[in-house]
ModelCIF file with pLDDT and N, C-alpha, C, O atoms, coordinates in Angstrom:
data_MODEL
#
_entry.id   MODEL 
#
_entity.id                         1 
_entity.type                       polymer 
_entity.pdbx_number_of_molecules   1 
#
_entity_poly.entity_id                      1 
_entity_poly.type                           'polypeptide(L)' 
_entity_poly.nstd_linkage                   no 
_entity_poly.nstd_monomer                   no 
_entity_poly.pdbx_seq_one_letter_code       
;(UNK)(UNK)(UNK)(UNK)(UNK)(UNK)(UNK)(UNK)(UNK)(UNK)(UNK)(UNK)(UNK)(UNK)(UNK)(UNK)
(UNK)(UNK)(UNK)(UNK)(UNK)(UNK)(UNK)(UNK)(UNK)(UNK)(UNK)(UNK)(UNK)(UNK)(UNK)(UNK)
(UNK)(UNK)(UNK)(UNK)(UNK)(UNK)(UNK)(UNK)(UNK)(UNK)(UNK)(UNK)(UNK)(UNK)(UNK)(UNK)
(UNK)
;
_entity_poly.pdbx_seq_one_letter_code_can   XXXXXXXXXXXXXXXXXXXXXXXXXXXXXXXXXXXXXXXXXXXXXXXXX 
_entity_poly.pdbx_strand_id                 A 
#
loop_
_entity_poly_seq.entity_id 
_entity_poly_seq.num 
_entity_poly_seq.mon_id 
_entity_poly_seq.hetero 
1 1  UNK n 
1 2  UNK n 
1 3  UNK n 
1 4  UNK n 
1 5  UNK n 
1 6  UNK n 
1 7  UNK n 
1 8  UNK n 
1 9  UNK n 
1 10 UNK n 
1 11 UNK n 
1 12 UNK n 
1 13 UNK n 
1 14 UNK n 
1 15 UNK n 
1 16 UNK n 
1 17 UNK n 
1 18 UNK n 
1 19 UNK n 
1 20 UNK n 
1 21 UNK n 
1 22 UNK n 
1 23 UNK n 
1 24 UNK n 
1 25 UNK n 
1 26 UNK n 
1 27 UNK n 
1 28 UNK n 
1 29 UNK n 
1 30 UNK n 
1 31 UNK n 
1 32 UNK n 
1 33 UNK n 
1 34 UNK n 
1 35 UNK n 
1 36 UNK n 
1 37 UNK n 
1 38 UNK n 
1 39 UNK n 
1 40 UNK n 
1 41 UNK n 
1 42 UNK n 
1 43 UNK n 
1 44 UNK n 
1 45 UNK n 
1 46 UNK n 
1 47 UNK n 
1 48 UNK n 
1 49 UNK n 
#
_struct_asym.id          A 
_struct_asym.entity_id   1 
#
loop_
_ma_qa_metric.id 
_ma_qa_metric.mode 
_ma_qa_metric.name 
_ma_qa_metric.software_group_id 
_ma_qa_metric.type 
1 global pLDDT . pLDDT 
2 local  pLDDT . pLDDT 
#
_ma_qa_metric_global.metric_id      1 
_ma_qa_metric_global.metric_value   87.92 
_ma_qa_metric_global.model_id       1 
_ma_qa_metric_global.ordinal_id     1 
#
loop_
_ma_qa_metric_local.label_asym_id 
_ma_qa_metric_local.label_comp_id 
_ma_qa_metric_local.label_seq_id 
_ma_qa_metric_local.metric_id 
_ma_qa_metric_local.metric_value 
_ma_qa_metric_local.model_id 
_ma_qa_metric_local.ordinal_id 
A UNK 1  2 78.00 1 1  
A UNK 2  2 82.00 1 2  
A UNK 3  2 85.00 1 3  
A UNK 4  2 89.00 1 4  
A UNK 5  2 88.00 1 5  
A UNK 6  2 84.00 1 6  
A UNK 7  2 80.00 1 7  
A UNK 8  2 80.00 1 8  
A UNK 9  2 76.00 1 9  
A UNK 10 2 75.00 1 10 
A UNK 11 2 79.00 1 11 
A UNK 12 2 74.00 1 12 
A UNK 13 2 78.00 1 13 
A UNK 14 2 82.00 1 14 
A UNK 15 2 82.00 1 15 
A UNK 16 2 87.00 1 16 
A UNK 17 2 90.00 1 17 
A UNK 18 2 91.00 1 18 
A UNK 19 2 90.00 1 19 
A UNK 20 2 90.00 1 20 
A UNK 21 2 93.00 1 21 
A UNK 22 2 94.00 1 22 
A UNK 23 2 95.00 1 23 
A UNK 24 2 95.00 1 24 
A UNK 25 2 95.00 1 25 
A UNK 26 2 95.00 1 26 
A UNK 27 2 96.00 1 27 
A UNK 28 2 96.00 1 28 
A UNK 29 2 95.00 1 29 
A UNK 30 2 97.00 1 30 
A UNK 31 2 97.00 1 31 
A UNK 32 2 97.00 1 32 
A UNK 33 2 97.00 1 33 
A UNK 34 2 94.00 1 34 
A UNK 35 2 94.00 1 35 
A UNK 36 2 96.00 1 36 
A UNK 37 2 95.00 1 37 
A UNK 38 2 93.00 1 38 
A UNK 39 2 95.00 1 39 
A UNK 40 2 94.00 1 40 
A UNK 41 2 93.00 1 41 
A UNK 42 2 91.00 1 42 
A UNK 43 2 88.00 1 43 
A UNK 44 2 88.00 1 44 
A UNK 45 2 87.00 1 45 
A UNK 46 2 82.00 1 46 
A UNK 47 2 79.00 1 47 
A UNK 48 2 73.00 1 48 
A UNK 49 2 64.00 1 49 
#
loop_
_atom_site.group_PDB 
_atom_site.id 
_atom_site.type_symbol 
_atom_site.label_atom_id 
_atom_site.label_alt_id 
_atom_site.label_comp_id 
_atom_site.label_asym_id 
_atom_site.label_entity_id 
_atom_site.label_seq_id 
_atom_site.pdbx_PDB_ins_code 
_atom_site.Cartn_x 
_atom_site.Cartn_y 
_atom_site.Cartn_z 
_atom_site.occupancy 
_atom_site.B_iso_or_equiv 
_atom_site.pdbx_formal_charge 
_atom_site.auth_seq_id 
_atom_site.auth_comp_id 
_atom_site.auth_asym_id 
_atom_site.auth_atom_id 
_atom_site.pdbx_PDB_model_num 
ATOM 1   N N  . UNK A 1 1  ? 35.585 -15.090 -0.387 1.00 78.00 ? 1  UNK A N  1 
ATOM 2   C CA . UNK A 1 1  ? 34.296 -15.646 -0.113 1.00 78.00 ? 1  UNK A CA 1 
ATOM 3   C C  . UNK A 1 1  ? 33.779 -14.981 1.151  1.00 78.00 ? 1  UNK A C  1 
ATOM 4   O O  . UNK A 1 1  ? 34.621 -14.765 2.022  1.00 78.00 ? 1  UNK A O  1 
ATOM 5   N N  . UNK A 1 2  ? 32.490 -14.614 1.388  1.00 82.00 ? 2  UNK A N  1 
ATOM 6   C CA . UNK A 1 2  ? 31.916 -13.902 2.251  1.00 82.00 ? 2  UNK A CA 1 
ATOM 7   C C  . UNK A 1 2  ? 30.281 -14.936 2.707  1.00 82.00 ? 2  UNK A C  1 
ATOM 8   O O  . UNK A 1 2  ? 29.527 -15.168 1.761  1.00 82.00 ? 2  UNK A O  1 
ATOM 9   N N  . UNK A 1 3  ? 29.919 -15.408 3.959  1.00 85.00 ? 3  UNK A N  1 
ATOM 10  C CA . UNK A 1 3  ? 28.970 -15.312 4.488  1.00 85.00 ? 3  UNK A CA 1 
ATOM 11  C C  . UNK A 1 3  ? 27.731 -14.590 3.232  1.00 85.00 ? 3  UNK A C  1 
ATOM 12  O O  . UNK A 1 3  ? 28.025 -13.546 2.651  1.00 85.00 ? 3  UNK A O  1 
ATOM 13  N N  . UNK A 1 4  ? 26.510 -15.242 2.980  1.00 89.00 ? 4  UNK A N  1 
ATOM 14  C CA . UNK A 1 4  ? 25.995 -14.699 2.280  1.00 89.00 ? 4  UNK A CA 1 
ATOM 15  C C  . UNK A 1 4  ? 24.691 -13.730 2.834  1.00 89.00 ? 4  UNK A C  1 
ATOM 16  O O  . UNK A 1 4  ? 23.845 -14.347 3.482  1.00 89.00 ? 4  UNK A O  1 
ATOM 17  N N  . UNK A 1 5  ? 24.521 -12.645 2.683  1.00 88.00 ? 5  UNK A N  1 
ATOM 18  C CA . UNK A 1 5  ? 24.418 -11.529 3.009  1.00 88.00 ? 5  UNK A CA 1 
ATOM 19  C C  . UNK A 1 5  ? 23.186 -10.530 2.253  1.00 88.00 ? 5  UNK A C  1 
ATOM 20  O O  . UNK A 1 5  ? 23.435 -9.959  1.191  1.00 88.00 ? 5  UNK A O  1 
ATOM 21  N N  . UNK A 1 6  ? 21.935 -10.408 2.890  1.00 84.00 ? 6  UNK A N  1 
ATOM 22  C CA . UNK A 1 6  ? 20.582 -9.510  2.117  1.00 84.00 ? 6  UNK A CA 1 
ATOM 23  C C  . UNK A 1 6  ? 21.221 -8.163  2.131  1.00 84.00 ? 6  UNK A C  1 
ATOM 24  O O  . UNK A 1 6  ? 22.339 -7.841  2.536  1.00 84.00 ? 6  UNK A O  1 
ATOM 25  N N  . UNK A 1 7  ? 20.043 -7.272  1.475  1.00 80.00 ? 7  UNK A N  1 
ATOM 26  C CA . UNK A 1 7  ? 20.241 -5.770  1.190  1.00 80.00 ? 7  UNK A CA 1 
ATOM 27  C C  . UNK A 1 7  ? 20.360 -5.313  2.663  1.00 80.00 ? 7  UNK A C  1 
ATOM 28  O O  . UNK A 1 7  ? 19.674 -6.009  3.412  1.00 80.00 ? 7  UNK A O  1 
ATOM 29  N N  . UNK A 1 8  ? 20.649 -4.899  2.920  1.00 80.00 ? 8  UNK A N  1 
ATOM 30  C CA . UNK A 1 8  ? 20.377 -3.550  4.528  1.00 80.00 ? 8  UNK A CA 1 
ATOM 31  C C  . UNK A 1 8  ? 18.954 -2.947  4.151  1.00 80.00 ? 8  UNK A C  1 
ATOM 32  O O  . UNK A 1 8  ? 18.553 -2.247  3.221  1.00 80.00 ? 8  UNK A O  1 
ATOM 33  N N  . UNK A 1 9  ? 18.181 -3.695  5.621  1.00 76.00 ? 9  UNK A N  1 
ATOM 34  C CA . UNK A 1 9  ? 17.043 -3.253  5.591  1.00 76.00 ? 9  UNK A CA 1 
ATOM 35  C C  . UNK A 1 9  ? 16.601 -2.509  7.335  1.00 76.00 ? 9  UNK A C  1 
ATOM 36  O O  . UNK A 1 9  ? 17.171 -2.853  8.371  1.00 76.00 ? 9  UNK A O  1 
ATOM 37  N N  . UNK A 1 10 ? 15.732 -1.702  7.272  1.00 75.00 ? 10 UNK A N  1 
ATOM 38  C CA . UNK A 1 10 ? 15.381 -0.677  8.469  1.00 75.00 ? 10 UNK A CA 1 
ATOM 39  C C  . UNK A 1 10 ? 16.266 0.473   9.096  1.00 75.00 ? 10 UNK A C  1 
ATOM 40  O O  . UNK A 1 10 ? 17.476 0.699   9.121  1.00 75.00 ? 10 UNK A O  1 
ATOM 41  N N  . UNK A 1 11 ? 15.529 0.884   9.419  1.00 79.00 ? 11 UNK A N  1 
ATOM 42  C CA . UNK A 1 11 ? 16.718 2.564   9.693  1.00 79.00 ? 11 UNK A CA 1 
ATOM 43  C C  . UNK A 1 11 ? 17.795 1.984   10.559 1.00 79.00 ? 11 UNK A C  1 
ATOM 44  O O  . UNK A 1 11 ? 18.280 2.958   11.136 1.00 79.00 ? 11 UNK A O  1 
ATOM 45  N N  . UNK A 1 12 ? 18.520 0.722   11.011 1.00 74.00 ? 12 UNK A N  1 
ATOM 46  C CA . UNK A 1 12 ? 19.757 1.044   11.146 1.00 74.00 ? 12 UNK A CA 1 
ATOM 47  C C  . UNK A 1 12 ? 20.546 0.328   9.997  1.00 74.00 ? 12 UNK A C  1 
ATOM 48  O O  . UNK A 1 12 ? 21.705 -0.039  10.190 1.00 74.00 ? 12 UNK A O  1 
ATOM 49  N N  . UNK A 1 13 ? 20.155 0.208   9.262  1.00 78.00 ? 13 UNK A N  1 
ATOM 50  C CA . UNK A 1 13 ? 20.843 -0.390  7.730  1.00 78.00 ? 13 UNK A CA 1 
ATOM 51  C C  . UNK A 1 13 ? 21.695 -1.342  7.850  1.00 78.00 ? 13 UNK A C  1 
ATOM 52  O O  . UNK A 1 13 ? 22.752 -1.383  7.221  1.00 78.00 ? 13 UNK A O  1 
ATOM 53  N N  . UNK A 1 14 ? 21.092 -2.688  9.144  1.00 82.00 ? 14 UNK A N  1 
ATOM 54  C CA . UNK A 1 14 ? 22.192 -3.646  9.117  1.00 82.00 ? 14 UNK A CA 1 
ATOM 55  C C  . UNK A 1 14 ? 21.948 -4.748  8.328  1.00 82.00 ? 14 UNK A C  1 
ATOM 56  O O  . UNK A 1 14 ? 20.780 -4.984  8.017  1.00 82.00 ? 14 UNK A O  1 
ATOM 57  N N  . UNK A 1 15 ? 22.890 -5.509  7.926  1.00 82.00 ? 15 UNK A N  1 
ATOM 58  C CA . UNK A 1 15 ? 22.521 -6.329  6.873  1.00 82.00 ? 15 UNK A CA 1 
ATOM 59  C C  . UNK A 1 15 ? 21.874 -7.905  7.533  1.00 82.00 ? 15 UNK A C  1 
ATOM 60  O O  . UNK A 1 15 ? 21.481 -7.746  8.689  1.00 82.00 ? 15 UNK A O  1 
ATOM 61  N N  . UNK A 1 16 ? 21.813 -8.427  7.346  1.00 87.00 ? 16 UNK A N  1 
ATOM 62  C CA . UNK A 1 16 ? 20.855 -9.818  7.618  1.00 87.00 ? 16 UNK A CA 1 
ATOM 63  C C  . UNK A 1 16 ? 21.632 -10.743 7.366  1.00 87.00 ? 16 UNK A C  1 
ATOM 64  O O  . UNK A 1 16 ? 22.565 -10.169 6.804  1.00 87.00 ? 16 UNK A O  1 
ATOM 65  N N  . UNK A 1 17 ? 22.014 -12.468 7.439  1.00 90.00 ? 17 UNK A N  1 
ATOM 66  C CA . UNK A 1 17 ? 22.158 -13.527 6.472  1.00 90.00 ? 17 UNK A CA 1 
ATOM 67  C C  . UNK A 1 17 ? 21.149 -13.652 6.008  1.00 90.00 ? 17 UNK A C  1 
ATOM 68  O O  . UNK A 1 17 ? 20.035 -13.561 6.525  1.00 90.00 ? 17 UNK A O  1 
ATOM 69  N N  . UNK A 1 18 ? 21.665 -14.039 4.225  1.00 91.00 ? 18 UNK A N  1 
ATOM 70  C CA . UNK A 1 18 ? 20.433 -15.097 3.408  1.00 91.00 ? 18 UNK A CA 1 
ATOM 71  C C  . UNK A 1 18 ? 19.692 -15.970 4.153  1.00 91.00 ? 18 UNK A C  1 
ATOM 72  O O  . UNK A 1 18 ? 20.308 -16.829 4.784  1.00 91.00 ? 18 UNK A O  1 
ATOM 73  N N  . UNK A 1 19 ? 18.260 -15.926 4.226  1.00 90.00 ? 19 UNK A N  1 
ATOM 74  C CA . UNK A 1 19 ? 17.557 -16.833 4.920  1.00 90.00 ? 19 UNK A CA 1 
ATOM 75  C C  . UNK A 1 19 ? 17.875 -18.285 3.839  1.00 90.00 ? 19 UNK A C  1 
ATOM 76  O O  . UNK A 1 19 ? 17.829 -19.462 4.198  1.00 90.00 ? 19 UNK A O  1 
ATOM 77  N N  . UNK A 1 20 ? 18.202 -17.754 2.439  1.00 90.00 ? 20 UNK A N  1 
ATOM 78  C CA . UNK A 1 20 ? 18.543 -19.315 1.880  1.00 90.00 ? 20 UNK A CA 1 
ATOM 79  C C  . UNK A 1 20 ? 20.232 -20.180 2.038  1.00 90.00 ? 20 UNK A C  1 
ATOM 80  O O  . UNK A 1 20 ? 20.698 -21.180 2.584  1.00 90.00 ? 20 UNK A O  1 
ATOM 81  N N  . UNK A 1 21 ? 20.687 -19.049 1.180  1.00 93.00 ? 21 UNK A N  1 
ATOM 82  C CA . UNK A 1 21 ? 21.977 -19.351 1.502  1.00 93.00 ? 21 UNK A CA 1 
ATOM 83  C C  . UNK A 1 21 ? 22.841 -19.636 2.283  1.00 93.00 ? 21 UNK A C  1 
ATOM 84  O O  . UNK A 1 21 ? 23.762 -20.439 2.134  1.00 93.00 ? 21 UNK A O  1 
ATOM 85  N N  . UNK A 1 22 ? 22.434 -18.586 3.712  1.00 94.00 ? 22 UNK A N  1 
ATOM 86  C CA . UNK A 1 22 ? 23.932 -18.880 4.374  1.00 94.00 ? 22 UNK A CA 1 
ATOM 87  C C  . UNK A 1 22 ? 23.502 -20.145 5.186  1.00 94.00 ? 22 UNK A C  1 
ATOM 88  O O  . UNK A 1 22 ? 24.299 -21.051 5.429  1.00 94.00 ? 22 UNK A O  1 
ATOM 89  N N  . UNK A 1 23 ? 22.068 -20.159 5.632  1.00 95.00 ? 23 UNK A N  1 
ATOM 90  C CA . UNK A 1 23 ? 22.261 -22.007 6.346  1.00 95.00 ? 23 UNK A CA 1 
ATOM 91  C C  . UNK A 1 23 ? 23.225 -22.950 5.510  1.00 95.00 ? 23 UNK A C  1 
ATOM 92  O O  . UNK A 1 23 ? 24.101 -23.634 6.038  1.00 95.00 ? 23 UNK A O  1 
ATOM 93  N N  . UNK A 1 24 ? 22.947 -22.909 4.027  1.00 95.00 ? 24 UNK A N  1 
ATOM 94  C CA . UNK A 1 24 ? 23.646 -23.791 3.615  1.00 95.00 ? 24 UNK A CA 1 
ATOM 95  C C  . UNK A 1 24 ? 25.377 -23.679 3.578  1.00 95.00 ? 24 UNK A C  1 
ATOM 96  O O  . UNK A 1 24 ? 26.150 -24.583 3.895  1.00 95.00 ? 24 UNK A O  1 
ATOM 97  N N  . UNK A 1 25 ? 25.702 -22.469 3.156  1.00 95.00 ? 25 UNK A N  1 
ATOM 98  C CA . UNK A 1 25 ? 27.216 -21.925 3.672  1.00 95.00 ? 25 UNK A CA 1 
ATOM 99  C C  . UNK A 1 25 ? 27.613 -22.463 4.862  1.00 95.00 ? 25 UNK A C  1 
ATOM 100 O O  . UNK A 1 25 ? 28.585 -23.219 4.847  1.00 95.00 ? 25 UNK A O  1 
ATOM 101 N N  . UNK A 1 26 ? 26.877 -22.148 6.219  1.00 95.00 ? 26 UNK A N  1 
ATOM 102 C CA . UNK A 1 26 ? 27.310 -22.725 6.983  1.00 95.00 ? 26 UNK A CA 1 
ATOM 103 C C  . UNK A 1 26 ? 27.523 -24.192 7.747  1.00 95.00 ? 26 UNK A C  1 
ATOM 104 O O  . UNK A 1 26 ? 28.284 -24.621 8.615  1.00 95.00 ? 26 UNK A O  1 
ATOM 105 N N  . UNK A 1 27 ? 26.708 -24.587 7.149  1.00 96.00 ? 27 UNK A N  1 
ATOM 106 C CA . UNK A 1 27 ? 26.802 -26.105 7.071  1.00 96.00 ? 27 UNK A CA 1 
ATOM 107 C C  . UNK A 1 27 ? 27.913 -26.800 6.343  1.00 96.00 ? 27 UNK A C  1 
ATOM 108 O O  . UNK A 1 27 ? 28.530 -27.796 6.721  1.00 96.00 ? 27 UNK A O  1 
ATOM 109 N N  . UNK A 1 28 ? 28.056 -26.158 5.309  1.00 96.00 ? 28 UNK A N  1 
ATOM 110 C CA . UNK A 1 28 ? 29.006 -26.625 4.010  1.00 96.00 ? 28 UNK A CA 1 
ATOM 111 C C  . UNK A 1 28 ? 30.578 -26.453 4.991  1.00 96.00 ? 28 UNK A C  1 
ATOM 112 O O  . UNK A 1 28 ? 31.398 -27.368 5.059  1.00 96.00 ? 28 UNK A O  1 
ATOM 113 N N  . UNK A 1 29 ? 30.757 -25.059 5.709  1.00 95.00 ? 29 UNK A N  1 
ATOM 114 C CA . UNK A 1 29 ? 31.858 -24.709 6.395  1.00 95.00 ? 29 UNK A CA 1 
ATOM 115 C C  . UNK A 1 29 ? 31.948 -25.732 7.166  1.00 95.00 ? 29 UNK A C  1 
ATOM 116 O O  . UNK A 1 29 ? 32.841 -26.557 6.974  1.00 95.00 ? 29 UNK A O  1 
ATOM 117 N N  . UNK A 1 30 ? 30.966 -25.883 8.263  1.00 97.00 ? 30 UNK A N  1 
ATOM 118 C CA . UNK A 1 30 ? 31.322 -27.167 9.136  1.00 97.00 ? 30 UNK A CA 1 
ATOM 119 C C  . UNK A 1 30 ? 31.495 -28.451 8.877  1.00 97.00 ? 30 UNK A C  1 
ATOM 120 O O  . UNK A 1 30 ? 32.047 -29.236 9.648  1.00 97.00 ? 30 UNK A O  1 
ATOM 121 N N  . UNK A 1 31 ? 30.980 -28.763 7.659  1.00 97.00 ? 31 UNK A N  1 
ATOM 122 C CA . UNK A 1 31 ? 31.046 -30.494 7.265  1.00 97.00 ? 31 UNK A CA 1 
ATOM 123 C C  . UNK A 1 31 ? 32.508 -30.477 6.411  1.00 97.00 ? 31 UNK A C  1 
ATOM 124 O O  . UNK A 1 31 ? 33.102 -31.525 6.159  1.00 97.00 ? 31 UNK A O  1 
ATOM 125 N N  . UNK A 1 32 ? 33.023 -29.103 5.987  1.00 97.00 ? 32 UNK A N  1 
ATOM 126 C CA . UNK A 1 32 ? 34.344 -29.147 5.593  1.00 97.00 ? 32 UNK A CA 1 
ATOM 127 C C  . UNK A 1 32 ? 34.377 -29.456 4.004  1.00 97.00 ? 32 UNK A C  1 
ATOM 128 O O  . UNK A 1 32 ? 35.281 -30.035 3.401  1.00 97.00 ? 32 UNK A O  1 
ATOM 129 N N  . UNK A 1 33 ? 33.066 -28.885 3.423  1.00 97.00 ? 33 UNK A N  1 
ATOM 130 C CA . UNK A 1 33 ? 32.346 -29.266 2.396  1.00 97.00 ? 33 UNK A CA 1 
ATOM 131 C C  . UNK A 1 33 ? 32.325 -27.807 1.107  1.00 97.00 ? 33 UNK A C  1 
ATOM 132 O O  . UNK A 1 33 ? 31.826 -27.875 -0.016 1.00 97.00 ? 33 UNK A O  1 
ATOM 133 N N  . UNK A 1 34 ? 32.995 -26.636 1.699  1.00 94.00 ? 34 UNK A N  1 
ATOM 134 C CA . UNK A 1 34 ? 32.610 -25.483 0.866  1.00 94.00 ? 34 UNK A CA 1 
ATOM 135 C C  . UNK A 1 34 ? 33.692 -25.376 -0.459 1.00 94.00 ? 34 UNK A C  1 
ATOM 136 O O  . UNK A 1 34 ? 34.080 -24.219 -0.627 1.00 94.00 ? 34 UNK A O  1 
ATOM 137 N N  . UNK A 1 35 ? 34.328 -26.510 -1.566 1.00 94.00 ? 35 UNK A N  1 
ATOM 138 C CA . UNK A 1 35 ? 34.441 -26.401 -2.514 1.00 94.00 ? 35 UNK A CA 1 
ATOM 139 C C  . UNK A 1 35 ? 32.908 -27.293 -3.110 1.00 94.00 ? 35 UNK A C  1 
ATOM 140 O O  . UNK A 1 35 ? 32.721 -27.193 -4.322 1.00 94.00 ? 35 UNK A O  1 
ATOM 141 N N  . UNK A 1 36 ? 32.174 -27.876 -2.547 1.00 96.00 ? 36 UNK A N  1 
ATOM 142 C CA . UNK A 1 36 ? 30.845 -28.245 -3.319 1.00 96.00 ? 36 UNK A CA 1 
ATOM 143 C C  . UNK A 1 36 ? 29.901 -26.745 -3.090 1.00 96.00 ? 36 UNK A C  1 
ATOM 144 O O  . UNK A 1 36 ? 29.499 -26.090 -4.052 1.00 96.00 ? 36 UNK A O  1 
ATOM 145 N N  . UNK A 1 37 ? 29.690 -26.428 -1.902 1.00 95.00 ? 37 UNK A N  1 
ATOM 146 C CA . UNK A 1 37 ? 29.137 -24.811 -2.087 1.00 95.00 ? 37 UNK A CA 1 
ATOM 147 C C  . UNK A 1 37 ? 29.854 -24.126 -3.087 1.00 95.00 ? 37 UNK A C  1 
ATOM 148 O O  . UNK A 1 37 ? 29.120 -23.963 -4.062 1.00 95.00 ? 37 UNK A O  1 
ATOM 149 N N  . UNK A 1 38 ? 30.808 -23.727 -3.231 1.00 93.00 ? 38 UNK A N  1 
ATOM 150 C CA . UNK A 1 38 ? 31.117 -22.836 -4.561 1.00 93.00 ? 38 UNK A CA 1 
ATOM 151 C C  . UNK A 1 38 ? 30.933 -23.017 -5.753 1.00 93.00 ? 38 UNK A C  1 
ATOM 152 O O  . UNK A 1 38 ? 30.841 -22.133 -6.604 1.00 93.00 ? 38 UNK A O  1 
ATOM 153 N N  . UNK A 1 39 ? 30.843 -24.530 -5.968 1.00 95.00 ? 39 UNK A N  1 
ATOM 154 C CA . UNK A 1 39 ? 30.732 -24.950 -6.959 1.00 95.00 ? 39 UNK A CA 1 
ATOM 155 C C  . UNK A 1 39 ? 29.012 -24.462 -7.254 1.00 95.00 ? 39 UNK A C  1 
ATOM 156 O O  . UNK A 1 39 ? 28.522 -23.563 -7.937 1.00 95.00 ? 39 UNK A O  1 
ATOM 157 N N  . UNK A 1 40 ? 28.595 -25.212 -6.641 1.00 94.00 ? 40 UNK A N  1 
ATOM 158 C CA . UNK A 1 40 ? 27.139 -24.769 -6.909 1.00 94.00 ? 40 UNK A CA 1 
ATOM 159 C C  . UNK A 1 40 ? 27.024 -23.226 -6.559 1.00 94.00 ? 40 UNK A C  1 
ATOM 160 O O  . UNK A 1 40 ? 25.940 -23.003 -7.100 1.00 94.00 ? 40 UNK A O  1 
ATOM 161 N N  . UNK A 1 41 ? 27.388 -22.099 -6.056 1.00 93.00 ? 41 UNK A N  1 
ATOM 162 C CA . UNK A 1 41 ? 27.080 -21.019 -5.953 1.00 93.00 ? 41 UNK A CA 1 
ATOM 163 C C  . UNK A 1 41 ? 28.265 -20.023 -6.471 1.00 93.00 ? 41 UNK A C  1 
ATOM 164 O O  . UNK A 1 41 ? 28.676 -19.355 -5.522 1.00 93.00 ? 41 UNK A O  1 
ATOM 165 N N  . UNK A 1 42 ? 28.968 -19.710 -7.752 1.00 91.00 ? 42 UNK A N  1 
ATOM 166 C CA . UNK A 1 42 ? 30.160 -19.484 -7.880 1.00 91.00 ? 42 UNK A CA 1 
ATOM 167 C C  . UNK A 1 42 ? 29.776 -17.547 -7.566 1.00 91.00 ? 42 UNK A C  1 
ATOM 168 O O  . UNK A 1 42 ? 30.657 -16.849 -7.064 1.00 91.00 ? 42 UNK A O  1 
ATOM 169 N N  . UNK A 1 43 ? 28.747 -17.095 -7.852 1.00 88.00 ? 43 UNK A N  1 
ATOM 170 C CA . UNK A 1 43 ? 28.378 -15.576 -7.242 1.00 88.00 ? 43 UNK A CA 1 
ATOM 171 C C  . UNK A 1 43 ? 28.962 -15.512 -6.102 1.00 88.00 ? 43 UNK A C  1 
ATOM 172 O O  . UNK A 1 43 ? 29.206 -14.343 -5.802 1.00 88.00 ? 43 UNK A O  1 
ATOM 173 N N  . UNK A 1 44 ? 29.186 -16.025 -5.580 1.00 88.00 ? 44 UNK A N  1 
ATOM 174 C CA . UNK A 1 44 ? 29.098 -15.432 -4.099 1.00 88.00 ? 44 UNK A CA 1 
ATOM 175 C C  . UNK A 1 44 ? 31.014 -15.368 -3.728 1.00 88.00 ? 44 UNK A C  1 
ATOM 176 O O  . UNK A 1 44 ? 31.476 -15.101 -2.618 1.00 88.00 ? 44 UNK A O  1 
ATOM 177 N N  . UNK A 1 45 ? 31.728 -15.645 -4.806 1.00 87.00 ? 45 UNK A N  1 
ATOM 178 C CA . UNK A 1 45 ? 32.823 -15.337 -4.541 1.00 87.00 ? 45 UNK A CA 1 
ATOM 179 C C  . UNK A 1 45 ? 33.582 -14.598 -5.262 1.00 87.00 ? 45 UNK A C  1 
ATOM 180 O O  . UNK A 1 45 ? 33.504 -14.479 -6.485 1.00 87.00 ? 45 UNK A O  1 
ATOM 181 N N  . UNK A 1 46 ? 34.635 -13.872 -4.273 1.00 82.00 ? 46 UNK A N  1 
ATOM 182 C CA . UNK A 1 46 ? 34.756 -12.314 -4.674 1.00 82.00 ? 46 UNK A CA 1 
ATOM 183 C C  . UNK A 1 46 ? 35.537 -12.657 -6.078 1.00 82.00 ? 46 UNK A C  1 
ATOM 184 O O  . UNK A 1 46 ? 35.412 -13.876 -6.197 1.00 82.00 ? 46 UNK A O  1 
ATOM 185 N N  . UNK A 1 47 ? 36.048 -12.314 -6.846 1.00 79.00 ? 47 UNK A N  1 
ATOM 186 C CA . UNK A 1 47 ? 37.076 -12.165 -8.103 1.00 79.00 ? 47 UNK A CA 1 
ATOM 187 C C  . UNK A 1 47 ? 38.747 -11.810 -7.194 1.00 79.00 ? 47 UNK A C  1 
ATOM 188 O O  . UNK A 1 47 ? 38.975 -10.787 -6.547 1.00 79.00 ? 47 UNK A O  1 
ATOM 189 N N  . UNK A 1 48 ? 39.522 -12.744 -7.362 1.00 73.00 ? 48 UNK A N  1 
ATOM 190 C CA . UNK A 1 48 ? 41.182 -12.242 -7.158 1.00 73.00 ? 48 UNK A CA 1 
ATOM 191 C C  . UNK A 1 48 ? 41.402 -10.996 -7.530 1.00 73.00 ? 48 UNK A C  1 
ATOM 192 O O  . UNK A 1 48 ? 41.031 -10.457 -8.573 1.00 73.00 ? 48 UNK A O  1 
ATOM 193 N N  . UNK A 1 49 ? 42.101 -10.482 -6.532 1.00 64.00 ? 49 UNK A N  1 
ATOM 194 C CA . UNK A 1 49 ? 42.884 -8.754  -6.897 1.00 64.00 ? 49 UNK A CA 1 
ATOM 195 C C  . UNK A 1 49 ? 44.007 -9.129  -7.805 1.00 64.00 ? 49 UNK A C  1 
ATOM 196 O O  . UNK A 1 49 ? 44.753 -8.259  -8.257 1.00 64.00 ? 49 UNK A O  1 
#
């Protein structure tokens, strides 16, 4: 699972947080709440090696 994360935008190609997502990610982290974030957002986590 990764912080959720826009395209790389302007010539130094750094990436941004989701103005939607990651407030809620991070909230979810602190309230100790991020199996209801995944649930509702299952994209955003990587696939097991």
């Amino acid at each position: 699972m990764r912080l959720p994360v826009g395209e790389p935008t302007g010539p130094s190609r750094f990436v941004q947080a989701d103005p939607k997502l990651a407030p809620e990610f991070l909230t979810a982290l602190r309230e100790d709440r991020l199996g209801d974030w995944v649930a509702r957002h299952p994209e955003q986590v990587n696939p097991a090696r």
